[in-house]
N, C-alpha and C positions, 0 to 999 in steps of 0.2 A: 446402498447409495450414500454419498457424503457430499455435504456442505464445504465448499471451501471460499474463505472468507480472506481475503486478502486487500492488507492496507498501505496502499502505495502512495507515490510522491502524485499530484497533480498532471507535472511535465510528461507521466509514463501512461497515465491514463488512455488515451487516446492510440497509441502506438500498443497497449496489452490488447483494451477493448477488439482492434481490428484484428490483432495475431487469434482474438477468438473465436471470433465469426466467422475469419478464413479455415478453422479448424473445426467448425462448426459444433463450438462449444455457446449452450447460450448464458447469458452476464446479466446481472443489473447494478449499475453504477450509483453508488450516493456517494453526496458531499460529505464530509464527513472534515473537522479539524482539533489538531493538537499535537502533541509531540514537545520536545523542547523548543522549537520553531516558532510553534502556534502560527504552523501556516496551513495554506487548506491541502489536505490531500482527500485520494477517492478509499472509498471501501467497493470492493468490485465482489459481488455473489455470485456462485458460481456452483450450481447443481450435478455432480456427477456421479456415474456408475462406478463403483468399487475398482476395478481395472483400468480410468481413467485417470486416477487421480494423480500416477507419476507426469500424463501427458501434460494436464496444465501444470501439474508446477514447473515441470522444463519451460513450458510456452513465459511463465511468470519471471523463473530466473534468465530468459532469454529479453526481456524486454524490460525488465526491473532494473537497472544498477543503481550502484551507488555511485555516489558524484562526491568529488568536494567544491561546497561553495564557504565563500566568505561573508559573517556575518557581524553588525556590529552591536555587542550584547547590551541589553536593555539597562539603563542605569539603577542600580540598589532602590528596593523601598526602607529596607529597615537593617535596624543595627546588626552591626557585624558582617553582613553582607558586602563581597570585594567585589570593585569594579575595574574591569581592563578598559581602557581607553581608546581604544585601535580594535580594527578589523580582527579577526580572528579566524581562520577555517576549518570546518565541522564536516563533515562525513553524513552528507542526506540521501533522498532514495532509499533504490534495495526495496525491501517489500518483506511486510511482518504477513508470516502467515496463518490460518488458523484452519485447520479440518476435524471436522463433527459429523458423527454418523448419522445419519438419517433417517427414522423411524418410517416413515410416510411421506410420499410427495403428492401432491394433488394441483390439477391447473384447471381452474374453472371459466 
């Protein structure tokens, strides 16, 4: 069995979450935030059998992308630090993944 742990943008939550249920994978979503953004995104858990593991990450990178949005970067606290003045676009989304084997699962 393995854990896969997978940390996406907020926007893809809702649209992953259902591709799992319809695939009848079961998830649990937390809040979860950071990144260079320091915006919120989810961590989505995701229990599965050794032979399922390619299915969700296809379901992951089918409902994951990346985007680019426009942001306007936080001004310098301290020396030496450059600041751009103007919007900027950054490359967010997509989805970091993380799979761990699983010794034991138990549901009480």
């Amino acid at each position: 069995m393995k854990l896969i742990v997978a940390v996406i943008q907020d926007k893809d939550a809702p649209r992953l979450m259902e591709s799992l249920v319809k695939a009848r994978y079961s998830a649990t979503k937390l809040a979860s935030t950071g990144g260079f953004l320091r915006e919120g995104n989810s961590t989505i858990l995701i229990g599965v059998e050794n032979g399922e593991t390619e299915n969700v990450l296809d379901i992951i990178k089918k409902t994951c992308r990346a985007r680019e949005q426009l942001v306007t970067p936080v001004t310098p606290v301290g020396p030496g630090e450059s600041y751009v003045p103007y919007p900027i676009g950054v490359t967010v989304g997509g989805a970091t993944v993380f799979i761990v084997p699983v010794d034991r699962f138990l549901k009480i």
